[in-house]
C-alpha positions as CSV (number, residue, x, y, z in Angstrom):
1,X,172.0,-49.9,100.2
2,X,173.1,-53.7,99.4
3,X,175.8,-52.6,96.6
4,X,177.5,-50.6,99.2
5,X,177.3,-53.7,101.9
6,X,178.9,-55.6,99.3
7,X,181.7,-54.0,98.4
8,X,182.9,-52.3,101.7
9,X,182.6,-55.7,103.8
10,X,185.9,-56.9,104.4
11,X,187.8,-53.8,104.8
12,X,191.1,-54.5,105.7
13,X,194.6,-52.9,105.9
14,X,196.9,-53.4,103.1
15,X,199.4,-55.7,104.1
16,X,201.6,-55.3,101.0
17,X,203.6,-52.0,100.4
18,X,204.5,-51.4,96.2
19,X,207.0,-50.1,95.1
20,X,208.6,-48.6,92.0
21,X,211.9,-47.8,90.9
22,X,212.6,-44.3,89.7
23,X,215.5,-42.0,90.0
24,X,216.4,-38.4,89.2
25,X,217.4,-35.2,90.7
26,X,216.0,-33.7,94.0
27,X,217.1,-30.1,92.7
28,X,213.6,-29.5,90.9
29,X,211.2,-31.2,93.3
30,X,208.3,-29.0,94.4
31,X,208.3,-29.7,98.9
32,X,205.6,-32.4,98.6
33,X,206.7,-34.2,95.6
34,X,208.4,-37.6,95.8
35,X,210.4,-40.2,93.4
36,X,207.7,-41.2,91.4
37,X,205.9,-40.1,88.3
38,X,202.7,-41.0,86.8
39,X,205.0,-42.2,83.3
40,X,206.9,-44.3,85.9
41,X,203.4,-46.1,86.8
42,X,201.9,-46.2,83.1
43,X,205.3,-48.3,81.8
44,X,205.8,-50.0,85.3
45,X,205.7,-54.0,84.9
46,X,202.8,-53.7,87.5
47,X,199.7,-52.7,87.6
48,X,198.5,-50.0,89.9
49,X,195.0,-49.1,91.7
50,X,193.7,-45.6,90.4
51,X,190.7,-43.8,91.9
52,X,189.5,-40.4,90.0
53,X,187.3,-38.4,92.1
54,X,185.8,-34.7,91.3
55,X,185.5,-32.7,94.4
56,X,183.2,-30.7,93.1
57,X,180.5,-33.3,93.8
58,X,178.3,-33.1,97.3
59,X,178.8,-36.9,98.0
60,X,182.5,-37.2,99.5
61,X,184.7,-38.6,97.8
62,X,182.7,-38.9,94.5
63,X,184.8,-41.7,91.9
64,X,183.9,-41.0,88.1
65,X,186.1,-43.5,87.3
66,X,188.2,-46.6,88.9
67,X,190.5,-49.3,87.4
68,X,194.0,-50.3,87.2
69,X,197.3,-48.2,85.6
70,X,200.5,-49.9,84.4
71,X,202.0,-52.0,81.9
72,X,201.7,-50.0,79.7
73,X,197.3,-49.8,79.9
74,X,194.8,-48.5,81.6
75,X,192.0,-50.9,82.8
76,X,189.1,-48.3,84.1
77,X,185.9,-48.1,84.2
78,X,182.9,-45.1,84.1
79,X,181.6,-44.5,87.5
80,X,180.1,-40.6,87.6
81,X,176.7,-39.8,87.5
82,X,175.6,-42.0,90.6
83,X,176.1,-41.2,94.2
84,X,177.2,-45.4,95.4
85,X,176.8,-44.6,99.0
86,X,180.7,-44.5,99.3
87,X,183.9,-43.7,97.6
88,X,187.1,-43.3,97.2
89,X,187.8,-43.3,101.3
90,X,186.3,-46.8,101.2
91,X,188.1,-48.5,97.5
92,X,191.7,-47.4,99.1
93,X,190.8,-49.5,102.5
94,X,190.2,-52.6,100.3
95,X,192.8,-55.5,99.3
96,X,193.1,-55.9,95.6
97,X,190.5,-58.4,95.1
98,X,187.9,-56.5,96.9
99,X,189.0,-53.3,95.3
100,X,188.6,-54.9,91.3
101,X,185.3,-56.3,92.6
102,X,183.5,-53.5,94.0
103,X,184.8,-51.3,90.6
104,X,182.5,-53.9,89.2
105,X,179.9,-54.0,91.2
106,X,179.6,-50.0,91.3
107,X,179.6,-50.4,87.2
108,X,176.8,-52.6,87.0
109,X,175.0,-50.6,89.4
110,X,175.9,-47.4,87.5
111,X,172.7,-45.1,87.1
112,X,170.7,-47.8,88.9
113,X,171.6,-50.3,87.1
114,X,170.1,-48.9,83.7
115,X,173.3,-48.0,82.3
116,X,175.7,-50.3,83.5
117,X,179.6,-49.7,82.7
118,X,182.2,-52.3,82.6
119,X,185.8,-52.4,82.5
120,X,187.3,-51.5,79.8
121,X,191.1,-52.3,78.9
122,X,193.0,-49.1,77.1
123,X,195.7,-48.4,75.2
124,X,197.6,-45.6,76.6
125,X,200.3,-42.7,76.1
126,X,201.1,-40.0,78.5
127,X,201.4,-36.2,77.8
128,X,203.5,-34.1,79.1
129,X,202.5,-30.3,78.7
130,X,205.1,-27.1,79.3
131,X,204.3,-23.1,79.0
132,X,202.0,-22.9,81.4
133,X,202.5,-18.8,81.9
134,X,205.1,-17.2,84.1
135,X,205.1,-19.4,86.0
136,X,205.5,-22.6,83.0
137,X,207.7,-20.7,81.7
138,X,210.0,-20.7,84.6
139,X,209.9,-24.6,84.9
140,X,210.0,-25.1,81.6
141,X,213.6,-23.9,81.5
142,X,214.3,-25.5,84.6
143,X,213.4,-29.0,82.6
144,X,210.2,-29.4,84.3
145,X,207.1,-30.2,83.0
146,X,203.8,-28.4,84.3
147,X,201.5,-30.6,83.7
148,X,200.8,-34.6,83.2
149,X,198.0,-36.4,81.1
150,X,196.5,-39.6,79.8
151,X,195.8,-40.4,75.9
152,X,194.1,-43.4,75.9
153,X,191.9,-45.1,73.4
154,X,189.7,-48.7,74.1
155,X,191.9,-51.8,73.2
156,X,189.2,-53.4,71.5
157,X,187.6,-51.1,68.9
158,X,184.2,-52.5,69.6
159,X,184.5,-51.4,73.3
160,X,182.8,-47.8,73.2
161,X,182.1,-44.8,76.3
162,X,183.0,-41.6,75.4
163,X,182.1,-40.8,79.2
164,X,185.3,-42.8,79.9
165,X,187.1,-41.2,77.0
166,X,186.5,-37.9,78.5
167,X,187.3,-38.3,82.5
168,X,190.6,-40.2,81.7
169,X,192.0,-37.8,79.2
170,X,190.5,-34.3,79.4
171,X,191.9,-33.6,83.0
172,X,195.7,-31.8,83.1
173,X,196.9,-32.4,86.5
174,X,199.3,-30.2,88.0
175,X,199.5,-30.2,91.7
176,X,201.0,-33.3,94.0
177,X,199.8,-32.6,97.3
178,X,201.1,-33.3,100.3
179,X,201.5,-37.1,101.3
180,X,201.4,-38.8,104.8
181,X,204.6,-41.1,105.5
182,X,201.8,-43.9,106.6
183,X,199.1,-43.8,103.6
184,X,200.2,-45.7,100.7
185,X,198.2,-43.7,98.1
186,X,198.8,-40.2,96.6
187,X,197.0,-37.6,94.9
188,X,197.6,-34.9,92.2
189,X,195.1,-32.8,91.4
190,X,193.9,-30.8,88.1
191,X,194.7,-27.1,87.6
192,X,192.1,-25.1,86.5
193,X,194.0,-23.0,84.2
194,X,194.4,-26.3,82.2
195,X,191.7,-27.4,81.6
196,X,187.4,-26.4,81.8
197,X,185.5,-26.2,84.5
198,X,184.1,-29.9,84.1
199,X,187.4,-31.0,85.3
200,X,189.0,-28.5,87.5
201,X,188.1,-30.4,90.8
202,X,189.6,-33.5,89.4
203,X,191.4,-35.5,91.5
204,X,193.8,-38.2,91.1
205,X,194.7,-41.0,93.4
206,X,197.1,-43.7,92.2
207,X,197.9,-46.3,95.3
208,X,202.2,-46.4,94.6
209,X,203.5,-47.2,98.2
210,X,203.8,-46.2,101.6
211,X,206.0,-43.1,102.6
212,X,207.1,-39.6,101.3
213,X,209.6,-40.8,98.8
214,X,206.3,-43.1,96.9
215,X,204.6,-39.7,96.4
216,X,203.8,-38.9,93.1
217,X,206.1,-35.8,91.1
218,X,205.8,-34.0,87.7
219,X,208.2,-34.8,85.3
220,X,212.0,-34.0,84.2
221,X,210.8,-33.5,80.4
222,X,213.9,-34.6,79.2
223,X,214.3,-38.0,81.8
224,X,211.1,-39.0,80.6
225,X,211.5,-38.4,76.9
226,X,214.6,-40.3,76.9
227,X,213.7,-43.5,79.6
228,X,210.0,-44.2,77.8
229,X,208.7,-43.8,73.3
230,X,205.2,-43.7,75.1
231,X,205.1,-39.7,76.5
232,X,204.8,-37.0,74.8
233,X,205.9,-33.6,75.1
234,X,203.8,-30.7,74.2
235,X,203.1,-26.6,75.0
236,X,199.9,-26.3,76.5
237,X,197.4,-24.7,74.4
238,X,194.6,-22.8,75.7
């Protein structure tokens, strides 16, 4: 298809490693976590490529949505609903200014191009949930938190898509997984005991540097509360 011609030409490997500057103790690291967590990248002075992809999907690496995190926004924009003829595979091959591009391309082009997206800046907090089970429990006391999400809410109140609403801040994610020392981008996924079945297969793919120690990590609840006003900390609810 021509939309996917446009955006994947050009692939090219990122030149640029980013990096971020967190700190905290090793003690309560799960084995595949590393130095970074996703409040780090929300109130980072940079901004940050994001891919969200539901596994659940037949096409391989299916985006719903795409944008930018950092700075205390989110820049994203609606993407699910419409098999592009590529995904997230292809977006984290591309340099930045190929990577905003095709985000836009693949919104105009949303449902065939009869209900394009755009993308939309956000205002946006993170939550931090705790008392997750036996399990939450445990981590809980150890100071960890179990899970990580967005709040987010359009910049401009005339900017409405409660599809967006719903795939940035609906999904829980609990689980880093396991990061090779070469990729630059890593993933956390959703747990299904936090949240319904729309968003259980949720994946989420934040590009924050090359090497173990860039991998993403759940939170020291009380390190976070006390380095950023923008998280919040709260028991999970079911």
């Amino acid at each position: 298809m021509k939309l996917a011609k446009k955006c994947v030409v050009g692939l090219s490997t990122i030149g640029l490693a980013i990096g971020l500057t967190a700190c905290g103790s090793d003690e309560n690291k799960e084995p595949n976590e590393g130095d970074i967590t996703v409040s780090d990248v929300l109130n980072s002075d940079e901004q940050y490529e994001v891919v969200v992809t539901d596994n659940s999907s037949e096409d391989k690496g299916h985006v719903v949505w795409g944008g930018l995190v950092g700075d205390n926004k989110i820049k994203g924009v609606y993407l699910d609903g419409t098999d592009y003829g590529y995904g997230y595979n292809e977006l984290k091959k591309l340099s930045r200014d190929e990577y905003e591009q095709s985000l836009k391309d693949m919104g105009e082009a949303h449902m065939g191009g009869e209900h394009p997206r755009k993308l939309m800046d956000m205002t946006a907090n993170v939550e931090l949930l705790t008392n997750l089970g036996d399990e939450g429990d445990e981590k809980t006391k150890e100071g960890k938190a179990d899970a990580v999400s967005f709040e987010s809410k359009p910049l401009n109140k005339n900017d409405k898509d409660k599809g967006l609403d719903a795939v940035i801040n609906e999904p829980n994610y609990t689980n880093v997984t396991k990061k090779a020392k070469d990729d630059e981008w890593s993933t956390i996924k959703a747990g299904n005991q936090t949240v319904n079945s729309d968003y259980e297969d949720y994946e989420m793919h934040i590009k924050t540097g090359e090497g173990k120690k860039f991998n993403l990590k759940l939170d020291d609840v009380k390190e976070t509360k006390d380095k950023y006003d923008n998280v919040k900390i709260n028991d999970f609810e079911n």
